[in-house]
Backbone as ProteinMPNN parsed JSONL, in Angstrom:
{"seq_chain_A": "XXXXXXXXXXXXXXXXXXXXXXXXXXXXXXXXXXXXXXXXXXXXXXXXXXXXXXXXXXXXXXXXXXXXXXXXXXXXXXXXXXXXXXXXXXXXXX", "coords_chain_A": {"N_chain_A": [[-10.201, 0.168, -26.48], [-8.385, -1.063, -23.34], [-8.764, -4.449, -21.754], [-9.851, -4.015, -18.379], [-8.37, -6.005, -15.98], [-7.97, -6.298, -13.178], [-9.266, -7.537, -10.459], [-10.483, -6.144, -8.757], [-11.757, -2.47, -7.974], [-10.043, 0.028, -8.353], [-9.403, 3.214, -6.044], [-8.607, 7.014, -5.915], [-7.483, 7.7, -2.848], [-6.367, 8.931, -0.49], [-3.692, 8.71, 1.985], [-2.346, 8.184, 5.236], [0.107, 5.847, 5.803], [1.758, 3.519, 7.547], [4.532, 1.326, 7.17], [5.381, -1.689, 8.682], [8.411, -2.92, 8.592], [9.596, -4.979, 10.008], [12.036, -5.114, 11.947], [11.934, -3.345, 13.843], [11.475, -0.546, 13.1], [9.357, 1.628, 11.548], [8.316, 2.733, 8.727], [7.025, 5.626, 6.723], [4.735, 6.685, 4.574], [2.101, 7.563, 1.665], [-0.695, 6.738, 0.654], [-1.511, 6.081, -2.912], [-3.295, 5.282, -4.795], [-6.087, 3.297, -3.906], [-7.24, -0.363, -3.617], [-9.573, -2.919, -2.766], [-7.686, -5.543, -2.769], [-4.793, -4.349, -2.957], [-2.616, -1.982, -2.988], [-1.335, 1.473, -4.022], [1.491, 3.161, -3.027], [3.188, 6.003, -1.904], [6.224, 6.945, -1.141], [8.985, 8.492, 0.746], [10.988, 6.375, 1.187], [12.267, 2.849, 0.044], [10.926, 0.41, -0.564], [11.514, -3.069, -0.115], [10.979, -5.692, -2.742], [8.802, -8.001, -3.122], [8.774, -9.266, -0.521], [7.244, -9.761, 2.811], [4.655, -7.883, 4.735], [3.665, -5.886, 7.606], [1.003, -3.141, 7.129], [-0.516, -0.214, 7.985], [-3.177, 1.496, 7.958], [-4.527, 4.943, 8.235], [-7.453, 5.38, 9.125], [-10.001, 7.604, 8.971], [-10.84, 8.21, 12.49], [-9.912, 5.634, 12.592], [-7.253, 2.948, 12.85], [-5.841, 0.88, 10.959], [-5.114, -2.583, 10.505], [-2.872, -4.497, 7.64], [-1.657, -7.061, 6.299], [0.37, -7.378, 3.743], [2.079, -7.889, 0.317], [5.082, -5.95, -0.798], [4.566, -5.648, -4.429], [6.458, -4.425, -6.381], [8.485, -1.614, -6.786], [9.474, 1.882, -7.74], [11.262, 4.191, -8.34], [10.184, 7.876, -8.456], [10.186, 10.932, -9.666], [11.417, 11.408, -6.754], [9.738, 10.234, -5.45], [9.103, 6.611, -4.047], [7.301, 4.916, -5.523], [5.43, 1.957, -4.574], [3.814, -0.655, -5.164], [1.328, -2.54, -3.576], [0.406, -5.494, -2.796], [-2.319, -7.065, -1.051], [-2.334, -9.877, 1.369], [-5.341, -10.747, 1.87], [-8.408, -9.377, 1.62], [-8.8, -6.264, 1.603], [-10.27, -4.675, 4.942], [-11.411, -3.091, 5.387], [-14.818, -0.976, 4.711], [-14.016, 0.82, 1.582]], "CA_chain_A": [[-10.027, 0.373, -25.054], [-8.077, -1.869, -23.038], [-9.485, -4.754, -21.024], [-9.434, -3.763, -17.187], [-7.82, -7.009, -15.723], [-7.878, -6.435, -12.109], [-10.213, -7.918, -9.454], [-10.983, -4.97, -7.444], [-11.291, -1.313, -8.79], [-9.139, 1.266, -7.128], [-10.295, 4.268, -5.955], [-7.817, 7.58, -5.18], [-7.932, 8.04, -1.675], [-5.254, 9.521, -0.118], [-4.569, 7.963, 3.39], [-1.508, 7.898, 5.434], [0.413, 4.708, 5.658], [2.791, 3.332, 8.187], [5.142, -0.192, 7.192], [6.662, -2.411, 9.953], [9.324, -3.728, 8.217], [9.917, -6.054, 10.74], [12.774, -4.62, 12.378], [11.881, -2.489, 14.944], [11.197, 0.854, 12.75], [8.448, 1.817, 10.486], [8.669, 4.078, 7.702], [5.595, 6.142, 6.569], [4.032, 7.623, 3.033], [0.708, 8.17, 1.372], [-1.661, 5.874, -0.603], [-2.074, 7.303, -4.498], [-4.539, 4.922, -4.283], [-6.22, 1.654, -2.946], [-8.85, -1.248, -3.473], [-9.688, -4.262, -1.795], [-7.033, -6.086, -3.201], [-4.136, -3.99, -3.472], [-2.886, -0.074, -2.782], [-0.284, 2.083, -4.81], [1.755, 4.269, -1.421], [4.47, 7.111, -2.062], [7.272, 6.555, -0.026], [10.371, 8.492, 0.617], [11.885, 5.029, 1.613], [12.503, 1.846, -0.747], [10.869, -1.157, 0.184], [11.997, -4.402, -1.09], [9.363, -6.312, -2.774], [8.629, -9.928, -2.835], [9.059, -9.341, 0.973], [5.874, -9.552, 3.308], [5.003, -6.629, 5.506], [2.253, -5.257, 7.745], [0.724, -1.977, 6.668], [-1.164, 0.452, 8.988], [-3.605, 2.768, 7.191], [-4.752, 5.83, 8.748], [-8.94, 5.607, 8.08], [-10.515, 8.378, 9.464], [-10.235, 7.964, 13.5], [-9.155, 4.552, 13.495], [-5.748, 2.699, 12.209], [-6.337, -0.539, 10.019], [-3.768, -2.887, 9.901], [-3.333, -5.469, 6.51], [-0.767, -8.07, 5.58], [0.572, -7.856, 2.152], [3.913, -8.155, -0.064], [5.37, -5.625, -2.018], [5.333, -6.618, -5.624], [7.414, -3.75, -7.135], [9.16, -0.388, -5.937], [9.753, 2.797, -9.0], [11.786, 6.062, -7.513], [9.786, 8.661, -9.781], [10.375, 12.329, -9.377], [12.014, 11.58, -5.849], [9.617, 9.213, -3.817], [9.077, 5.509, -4.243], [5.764, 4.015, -5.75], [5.65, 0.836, -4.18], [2.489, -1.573, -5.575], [1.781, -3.412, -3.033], [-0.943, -6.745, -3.067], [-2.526, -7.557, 0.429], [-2.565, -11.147, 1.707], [-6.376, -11.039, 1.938], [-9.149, -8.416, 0.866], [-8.639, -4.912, 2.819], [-10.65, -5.465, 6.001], [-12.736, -1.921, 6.098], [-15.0, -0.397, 3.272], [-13.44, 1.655, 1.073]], "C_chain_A": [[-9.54, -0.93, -24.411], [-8.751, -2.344, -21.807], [-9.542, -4.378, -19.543], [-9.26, -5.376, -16.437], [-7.53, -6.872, -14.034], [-9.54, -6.453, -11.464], [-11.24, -6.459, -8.757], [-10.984, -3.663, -8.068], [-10.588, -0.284, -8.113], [-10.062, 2.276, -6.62], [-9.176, 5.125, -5.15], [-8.21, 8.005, -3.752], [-6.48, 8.307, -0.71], [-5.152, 9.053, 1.504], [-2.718, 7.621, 3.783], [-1.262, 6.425, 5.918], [1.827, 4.443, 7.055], [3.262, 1.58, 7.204], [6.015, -0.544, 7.962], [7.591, -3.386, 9.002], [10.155, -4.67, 8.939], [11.312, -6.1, 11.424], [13.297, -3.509, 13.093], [11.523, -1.003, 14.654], [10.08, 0.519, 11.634], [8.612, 3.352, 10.303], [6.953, 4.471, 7.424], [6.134, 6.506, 5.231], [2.69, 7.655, 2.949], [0.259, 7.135, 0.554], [-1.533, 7.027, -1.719], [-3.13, 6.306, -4.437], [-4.665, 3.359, -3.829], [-7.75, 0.729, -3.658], [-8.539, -2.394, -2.491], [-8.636, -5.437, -1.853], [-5.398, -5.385, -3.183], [-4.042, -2.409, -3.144], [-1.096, 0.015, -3.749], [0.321, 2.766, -3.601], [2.902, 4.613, -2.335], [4.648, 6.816, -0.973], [8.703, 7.194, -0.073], [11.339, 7.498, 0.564], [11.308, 3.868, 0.406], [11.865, 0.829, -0.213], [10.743, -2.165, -0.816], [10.526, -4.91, -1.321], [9.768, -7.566, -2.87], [8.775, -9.999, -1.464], [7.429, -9.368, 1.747], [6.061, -8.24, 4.5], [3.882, -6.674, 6.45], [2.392, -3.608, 7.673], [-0.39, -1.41, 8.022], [-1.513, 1.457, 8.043], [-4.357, 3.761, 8.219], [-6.893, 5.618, 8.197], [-10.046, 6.177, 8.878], [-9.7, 8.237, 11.217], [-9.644, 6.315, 14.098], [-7.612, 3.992, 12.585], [-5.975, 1.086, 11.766], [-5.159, -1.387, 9.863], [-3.765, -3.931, 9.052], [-1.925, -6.076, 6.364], [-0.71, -7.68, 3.963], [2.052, -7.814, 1.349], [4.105, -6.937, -1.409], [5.658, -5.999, -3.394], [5.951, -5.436, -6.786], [7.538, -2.361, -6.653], [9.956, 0.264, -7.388], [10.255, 3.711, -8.021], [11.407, 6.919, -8.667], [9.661, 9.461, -8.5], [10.738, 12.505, -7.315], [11.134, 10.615, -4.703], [9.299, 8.242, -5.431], [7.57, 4.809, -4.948], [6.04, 2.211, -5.255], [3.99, 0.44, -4.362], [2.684, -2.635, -4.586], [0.381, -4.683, -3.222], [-1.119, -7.427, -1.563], [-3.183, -9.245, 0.628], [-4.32, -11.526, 1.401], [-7.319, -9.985, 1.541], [-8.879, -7.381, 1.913], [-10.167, -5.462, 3.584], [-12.002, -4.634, 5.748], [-13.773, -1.674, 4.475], [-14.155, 1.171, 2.764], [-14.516, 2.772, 0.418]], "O_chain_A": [[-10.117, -1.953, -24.781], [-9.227, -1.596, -20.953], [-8.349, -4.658, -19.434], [-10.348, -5.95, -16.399], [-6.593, -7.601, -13.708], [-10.542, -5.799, -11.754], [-12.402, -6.171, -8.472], [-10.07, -3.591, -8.889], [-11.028, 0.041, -7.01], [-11.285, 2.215, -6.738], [-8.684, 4.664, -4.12], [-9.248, 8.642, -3.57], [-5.72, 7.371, -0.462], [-6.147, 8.993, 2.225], [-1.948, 7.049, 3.011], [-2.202, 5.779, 6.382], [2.682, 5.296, 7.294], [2.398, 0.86, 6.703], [7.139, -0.061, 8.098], [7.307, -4.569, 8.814], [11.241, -5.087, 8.538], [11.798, -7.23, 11.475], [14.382, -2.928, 13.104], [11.292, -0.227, 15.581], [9.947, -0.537, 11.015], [8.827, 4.389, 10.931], [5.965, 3.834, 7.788], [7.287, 6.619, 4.813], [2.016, 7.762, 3.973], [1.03, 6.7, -0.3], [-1.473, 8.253, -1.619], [-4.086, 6.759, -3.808], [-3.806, 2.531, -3.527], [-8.854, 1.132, -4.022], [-7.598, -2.646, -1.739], [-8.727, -6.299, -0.979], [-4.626, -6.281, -3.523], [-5.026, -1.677, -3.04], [-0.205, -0.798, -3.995], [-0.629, 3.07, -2.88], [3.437, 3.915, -3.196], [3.896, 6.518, -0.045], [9.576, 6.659, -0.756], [12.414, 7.665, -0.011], [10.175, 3.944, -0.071], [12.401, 0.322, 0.772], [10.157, -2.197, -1.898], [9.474, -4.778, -0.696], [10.885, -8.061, -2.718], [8.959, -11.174, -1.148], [6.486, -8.939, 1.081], [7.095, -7.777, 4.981], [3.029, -7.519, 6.178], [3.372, -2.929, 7.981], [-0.919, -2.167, 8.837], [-0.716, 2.156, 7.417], [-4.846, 3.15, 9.169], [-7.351, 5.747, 7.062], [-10.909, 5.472, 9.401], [-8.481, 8.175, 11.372], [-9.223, 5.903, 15.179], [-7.05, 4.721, 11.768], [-6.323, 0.259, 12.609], [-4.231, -1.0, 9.152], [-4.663, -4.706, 9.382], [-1.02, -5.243, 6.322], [-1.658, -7.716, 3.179], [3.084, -7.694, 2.01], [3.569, -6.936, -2.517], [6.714, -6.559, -3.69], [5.851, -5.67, -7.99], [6.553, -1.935, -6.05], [10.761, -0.389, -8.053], [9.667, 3.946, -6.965], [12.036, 6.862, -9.724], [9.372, 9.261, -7.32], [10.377, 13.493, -6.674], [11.507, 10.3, -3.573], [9.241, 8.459, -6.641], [6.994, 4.018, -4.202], [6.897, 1.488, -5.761], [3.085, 1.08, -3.826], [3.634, -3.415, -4.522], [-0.573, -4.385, -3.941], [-0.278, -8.144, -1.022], [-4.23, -9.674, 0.144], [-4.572, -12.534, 0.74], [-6.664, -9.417, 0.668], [-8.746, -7.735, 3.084], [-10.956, -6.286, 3.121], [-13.163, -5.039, 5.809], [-13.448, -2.135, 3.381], [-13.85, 2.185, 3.391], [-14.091, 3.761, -0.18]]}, "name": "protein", "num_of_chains": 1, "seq": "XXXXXXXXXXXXXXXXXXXXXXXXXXXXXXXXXXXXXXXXXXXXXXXXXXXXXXXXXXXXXXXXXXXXXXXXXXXXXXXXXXXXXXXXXXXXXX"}
């Protein structure tokens, strides 16, 4: 069994997403999932990685917002997986 090598453990949680790409529009998708460290989002739209962003998660009635930088973008079966890694630990509990 291979070692598990990340900080934080995920957990699927499905959770809409906005990104200000810093240019006056934000695109939306879905978490596949998230930890404290880090979320996986489907995305019809591409986003560059190595770029910094802010993220807006949907979490229950309120809207969370997190710093972090995409560090890679897959187009599988028509949306985007974009891994992204947040500047600092997600804010809320997960």
């Amino acid at each position: 069994m291979a070692e598990e090598k990340r900080q934080h453990r995920r957990k699927l949680i499905s959770r809409l997403v906005g990104v200000d790409r810093g240019d006056g529009e934000i695109n939306f998708g879905m978490t596949g999932n998230i930890s404290k460290g880090g979320m996986l989002m489907k995305s019809p739209y591409p986003v560059e990685t190595r770029h910094q962003f802010t993220f807006f998660l949907g979490m229950g009635d309120d809207v969370v917002s997190v710093a972090g930088k995409a560090v890679g973008c897959k187009r599988i079966n028509g949306l985007y997986n974009v891994h992204v890694a947040f500047n600092s630990d997600f804010p809320e509990e997960l």
